[in-house]
C-alpha positions in Angstrom: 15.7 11.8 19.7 12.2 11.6 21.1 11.6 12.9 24.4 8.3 12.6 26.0 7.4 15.3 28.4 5.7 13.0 31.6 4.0 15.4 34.6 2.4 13.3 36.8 -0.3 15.5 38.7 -1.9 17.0 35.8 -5.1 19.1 36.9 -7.8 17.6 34.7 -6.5 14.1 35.6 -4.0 13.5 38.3 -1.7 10.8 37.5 -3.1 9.8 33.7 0.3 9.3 32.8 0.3 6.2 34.9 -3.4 5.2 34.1 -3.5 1.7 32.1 -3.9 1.6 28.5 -4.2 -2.2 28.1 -2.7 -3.1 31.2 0.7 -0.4 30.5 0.6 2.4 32.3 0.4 5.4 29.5 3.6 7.1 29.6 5.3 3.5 28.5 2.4 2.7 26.5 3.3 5.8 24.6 7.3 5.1 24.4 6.8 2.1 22.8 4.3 3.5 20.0 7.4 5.4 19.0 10.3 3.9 19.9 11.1 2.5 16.1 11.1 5.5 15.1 14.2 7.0 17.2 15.9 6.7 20.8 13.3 7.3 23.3 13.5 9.7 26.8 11.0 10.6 29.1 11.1 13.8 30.8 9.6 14.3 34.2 9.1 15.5 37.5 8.5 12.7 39.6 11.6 9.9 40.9 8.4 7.2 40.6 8.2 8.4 36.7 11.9 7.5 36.5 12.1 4.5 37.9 9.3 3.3 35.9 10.4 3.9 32.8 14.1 2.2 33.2 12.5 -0.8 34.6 10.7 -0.8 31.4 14.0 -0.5 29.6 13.4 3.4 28.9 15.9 6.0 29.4 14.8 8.8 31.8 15.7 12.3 33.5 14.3 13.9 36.2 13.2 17.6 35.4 12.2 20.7 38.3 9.1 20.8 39.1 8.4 24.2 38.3 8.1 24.4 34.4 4.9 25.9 32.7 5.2 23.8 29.8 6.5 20.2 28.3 8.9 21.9 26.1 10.5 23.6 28.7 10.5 20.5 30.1 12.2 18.4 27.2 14.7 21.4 26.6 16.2 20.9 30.3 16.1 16.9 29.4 17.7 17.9 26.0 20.9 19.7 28.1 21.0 17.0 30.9 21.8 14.2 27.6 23.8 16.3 26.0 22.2 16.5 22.9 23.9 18.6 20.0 23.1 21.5 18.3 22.5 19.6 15.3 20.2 17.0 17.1 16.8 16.1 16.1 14.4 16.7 18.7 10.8 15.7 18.8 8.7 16.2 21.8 5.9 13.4 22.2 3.4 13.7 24.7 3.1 11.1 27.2 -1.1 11.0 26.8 -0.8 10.0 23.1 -0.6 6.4 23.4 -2.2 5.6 20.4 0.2 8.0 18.1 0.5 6.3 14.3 4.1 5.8 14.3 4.4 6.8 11.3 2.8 10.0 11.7 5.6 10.9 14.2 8.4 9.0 11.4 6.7 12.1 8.6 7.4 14.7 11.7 11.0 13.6 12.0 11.7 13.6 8.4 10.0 16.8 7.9 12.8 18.9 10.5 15.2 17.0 9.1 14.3 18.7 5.7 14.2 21.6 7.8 17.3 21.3 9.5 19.8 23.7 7.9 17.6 26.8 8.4 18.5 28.7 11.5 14.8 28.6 13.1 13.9 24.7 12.1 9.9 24.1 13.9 7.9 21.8 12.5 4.0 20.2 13.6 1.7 18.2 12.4 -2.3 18.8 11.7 -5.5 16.6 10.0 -8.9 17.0 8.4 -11.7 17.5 10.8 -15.2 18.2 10.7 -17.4 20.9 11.2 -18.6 19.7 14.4 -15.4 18.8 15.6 -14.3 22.4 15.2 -16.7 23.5 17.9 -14.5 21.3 21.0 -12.2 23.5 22.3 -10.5 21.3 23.7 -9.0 20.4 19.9 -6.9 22.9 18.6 -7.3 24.4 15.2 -4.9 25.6 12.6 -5.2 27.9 9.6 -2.2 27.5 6.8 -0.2 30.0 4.1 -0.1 28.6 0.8 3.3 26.5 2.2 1.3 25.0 4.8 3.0 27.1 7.3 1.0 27.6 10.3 -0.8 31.0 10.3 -2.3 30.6 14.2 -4.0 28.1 16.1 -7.1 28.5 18.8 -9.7 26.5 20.7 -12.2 28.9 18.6 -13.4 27.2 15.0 -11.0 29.1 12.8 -11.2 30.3 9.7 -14.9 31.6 10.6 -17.1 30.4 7.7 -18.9 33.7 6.6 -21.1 32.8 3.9 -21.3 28.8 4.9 -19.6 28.0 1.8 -18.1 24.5 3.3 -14.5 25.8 4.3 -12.4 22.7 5.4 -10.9 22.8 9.3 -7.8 21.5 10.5 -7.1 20.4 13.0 -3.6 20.8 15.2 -1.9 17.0 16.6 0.2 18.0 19.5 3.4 16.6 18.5 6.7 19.0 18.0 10.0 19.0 16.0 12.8 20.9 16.4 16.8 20.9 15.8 18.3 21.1 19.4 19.3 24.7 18.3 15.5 25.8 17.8 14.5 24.5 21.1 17.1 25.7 23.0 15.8 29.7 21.3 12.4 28.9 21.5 12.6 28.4 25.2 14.4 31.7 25.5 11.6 33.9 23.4 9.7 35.9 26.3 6.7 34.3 26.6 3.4 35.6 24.3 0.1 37.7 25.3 -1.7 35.0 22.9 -0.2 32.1 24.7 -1.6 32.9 27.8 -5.1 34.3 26.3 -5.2 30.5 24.6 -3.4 28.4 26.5 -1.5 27.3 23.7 2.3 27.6 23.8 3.3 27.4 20.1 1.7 30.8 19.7 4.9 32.3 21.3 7.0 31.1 17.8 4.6 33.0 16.0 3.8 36.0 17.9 7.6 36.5 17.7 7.4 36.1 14.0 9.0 32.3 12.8 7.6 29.9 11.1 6.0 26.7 12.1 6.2 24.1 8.9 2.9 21.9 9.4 2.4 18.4 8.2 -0.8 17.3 6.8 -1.8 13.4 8.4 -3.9 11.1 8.6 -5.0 10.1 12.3 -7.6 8.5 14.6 -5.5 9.0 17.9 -6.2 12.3 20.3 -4.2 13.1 23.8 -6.2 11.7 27.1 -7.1 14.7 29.1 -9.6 13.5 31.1 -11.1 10.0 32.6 -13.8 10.2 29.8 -11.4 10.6 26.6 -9.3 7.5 28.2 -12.8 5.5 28.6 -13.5 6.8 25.1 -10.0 5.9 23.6 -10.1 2.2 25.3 -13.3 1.2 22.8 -11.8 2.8 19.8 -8.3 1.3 19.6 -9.2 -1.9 21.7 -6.5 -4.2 22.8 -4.8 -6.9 19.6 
């Protein structure tokens, strides 16, 4: 199952989810990137967000307006369908319009793989450069030797010491989970280093579980202001 987590007054850009990406408006734009790769939901807090999405043949659920996060939000979606313990979840965010497919196929796959552990998390990450290492507003990852995630920040991590050329990943905001990991991630107490980064998968780690990474290839990025939709619109121009 792939729910996409849909706020509509976001505070860099109010109402991107809605913005047109070659004439769609974003959110559905970004359900039907992925919808051959599983059933498709969308998870928000506003009635318009609903009724958009069925009249685009989506399957929706209306969510309080209250949470602090999209997985939060995706977990209450999770419980309104009904989904089972055993479920595969994987939360899509509805400003990644141009996610590869099969970038979010190798996600699925991977939890599956993953899925009879107790504490099944799994994300995905990609080469970047040097210079893109210095944006905070994309997240870095450092690994284990099992390409486990070690911790991710908006600072250039690992810090290259002696300039020797170290390579950076970076961290592609897509999440898997069996519905039994969600539902107890949700429950951890939230993190010191969540709120110091603003980066909510820290709270798996700070409470010591693993986050499996997979390594991808990928050109697409989430739309967080006016300028990275402007910017996205000339790089993957309309077929």
């Amino acid at each position: 199952m792939i729910l996409i987590p849909a706020r509509l007054q976001s505070t860099r850009f109010p109402q991107k989810i809605l913005a047109p990406i070659h004439g769609i408006p974003m959110v559905i734009a970004t359900a039907k990137r992925v919808q051959e790769v599983d059933r498709v939901a969308i998870a928000t807090d506003a009635p318009e967000v609903v009724a958009l999405a069925k009249r685009h043949g989506f399957e929706a659920v209306l969510t309080c307006d209250t949470h602090q996060s999209g997985t939060d939000r995706i977990n209450e979606a999770a419980n309104a369908l009904g989904l089972g313990a055993e479920e595969i979840i994987l939360n899509v965010q509805g400003d990644e319009p141009f996610i590869e497919p099969e970038n979010v196929a190798a996600l699925f796959q991977k939890v599956r793989d993953l899925s009879h552990l107790p504490w099944a998390m799994a994300s995905c990450f990609k080469a970047i450069t040097p210079e893109e290492a210095t944006d905070p507003n994309l997240v870095k990852v450092v690994l284990n030797h099992a390409d486990q995630a070690l911790y991710f920040s908006r600072s250039p991590i690992p810090y290259d010491r002696d300039k020797t050329g170290v390579p950076y990943w970076g961290h592609l905001g897509l999440y898997g989970f069996t519905r039994a990991t969600l539902s107890a991630f949700c429950a951890l107490p939230s993190a010191p280093l969540e709120h110091t980064e603003k980066l909510e998968q820290l709270r798996a780690l700070y409470h010591g579980h693993a986050i499996h990474m997979v390594k991808v290839a990928s050109q697409s990025f989430g739309i967080d202001t006016a300028e990275d939709l402007e910017r996205a619109l000339k790089l993957f121009p309309s077929k």
